[in-house]
N, C-alpha and C positions, 0 to 999 in steps of 0.2 A: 220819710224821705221820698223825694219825687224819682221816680222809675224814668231814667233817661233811655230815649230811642235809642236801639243800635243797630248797625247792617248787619243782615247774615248774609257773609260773603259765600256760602255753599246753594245760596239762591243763583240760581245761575240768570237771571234778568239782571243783576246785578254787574255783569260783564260787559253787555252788552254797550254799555258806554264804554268801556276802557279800549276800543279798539281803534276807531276812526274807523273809516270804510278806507281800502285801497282800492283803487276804481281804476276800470279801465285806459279810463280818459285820461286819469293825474299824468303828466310828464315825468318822464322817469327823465336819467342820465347815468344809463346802461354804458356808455365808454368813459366815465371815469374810472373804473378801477381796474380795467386794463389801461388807461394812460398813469395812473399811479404804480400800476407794477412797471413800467416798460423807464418812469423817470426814477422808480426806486434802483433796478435795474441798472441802468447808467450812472447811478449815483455812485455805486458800489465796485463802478468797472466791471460789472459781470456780463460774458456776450453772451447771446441767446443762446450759443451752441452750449456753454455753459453750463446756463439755465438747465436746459432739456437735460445735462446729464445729472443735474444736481434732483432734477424732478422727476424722469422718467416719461414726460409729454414731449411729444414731437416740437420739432421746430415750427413745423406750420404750425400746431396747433397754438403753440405760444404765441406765433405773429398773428392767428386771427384774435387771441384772448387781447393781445395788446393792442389792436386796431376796435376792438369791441363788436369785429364780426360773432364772435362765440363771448355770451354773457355767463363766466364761470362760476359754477357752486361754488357753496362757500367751505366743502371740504378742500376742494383745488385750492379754493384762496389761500386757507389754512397752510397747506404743502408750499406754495410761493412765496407765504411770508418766512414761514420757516429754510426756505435755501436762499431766501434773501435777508436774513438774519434782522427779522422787523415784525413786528407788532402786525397780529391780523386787524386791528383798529385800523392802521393806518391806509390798510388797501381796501378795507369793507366803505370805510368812512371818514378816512383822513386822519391825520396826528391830532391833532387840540391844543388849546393851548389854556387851560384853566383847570383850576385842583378841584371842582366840583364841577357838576352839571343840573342843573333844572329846568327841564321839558315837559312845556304846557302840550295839553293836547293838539292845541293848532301852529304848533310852533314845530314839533317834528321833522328830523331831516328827512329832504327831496327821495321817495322811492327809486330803489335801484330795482333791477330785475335778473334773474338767475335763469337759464334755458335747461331743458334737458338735456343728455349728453348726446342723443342722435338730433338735437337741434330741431325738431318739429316743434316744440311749446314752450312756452315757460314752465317752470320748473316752481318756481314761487319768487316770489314779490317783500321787498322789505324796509321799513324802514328803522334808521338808529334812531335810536332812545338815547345817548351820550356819545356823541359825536367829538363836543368840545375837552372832555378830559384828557389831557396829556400823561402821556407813560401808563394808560389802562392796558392791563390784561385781561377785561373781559370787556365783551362785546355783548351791548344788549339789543334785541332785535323784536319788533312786533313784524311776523311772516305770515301771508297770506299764501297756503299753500295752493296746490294744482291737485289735480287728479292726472299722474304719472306711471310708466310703468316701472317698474323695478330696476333701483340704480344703484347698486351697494356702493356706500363710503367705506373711507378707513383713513385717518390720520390722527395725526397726534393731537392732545387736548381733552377737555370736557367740556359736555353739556348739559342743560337743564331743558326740558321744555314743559310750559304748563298750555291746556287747550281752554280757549278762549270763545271757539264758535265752531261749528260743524265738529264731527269725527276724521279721529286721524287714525293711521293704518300705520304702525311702529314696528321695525323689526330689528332685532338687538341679537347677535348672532344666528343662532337656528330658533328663536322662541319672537312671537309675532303678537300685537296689542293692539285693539281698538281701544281708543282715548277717547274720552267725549270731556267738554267742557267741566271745565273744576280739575280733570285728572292730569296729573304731571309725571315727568321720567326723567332720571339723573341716570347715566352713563358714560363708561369714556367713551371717547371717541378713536381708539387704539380696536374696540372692539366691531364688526362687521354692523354696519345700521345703515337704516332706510327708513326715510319718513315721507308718507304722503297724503293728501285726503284721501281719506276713504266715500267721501261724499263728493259731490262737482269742487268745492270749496269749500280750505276750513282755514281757520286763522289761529296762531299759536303765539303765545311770547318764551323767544327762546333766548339763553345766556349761554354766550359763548366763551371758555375761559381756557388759554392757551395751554 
């Protein structure tokens, strides 16, 4: 019997197509998901003073998130879907409206962009992997990270993250991980983390599941 090819996907050349490059240049559209939080918001009747007690963030901080002066992490996101009783899909990248999705490589939705929380950089870059599915719980994300300084999350949820390109610098309560391509980490996200490159840039595909 004829010995058929197969991938070994622990070859790490083998990644290196699965990412697309996120590039400087691509156009983001960094204020749509503070204008999706601000029309969720409204939706709901909820006023910003609201908001800020339901969340803990100031009021300015909410009117720059919803003006798109401050590009919010996707832990914050996480915390705004949850005090606006909604789907983190729907603010990362919209509701959907189909019971499956299939995303070619060049088909990918538009990069959105994340800042740091003292707003000097980006924080990471990302684009949805199923944008179109309606009523998802999870959120699937190819993220090109930054080289940042220390910015602990904490909210409610789980995630996956496997590395893709460069080393990442993980930290999951007080115990800290370099990742290199092939290597993945499951955690809640109830527990204290922090993910950055550890290199200028690295790229990861992370699932994010409420």
């Amino acid at each position: 019997m004829e010995k058929k090819d197969t991938i070994l996907h622990n070859n790490l050349d083998y990644f290196e197509d699965l990412t697309g490059d996120i590039k400087d240049s691509d156009k983001a559209a960094p204020d749509d998901v503070g204008k999706r939080i601000r029309e969720l918001r409204e939706e709901r009747s909820i006023s910003i003073e609201d908001l800020s007690n339901l969340t803990g963030f100031s009021i300015d901080r909410l009117n720059n998130i919803e003006s798109g002066v401050e590009q919010p992490q996707l832990g914050t996101v996480m915390k705004l879907s949850k005090a606006l009783d909604a789907a983190v899909g729907r603010l990362v990248s919209g509701m959907g409206n189909k019971l499956y999705s299939i995303t070619r490589k060049n088909e990918r939705k538009a990069i959105s962009r994340s800042g740091s929380l003292s707003g000097e950089k980006n924080a990471y870059s990302y684009m949805s992997l199923a944008p179109e599915v309606h009523g998802r719980h999870m959120e699937a994300l190819i993220v090109q990270l930054e080289k940042v300084e220390k910015e602990t999350s904490i909210h409610n949820g789980e995630e996956f993250i496997f590395v893709l390109e460069g080393t990442v610098y993980l930290t999951i309560g007080n115990d800290a991980y370099d990742l290199n391509p092939g290597d993945s980490a499951y955690y809640l996200s109830t527990t204290p983390h922090f993910i950055t490159a550890k290199t200028d840039k690295a790229t990861i595909l992370a699932v994010i599941y409420e």
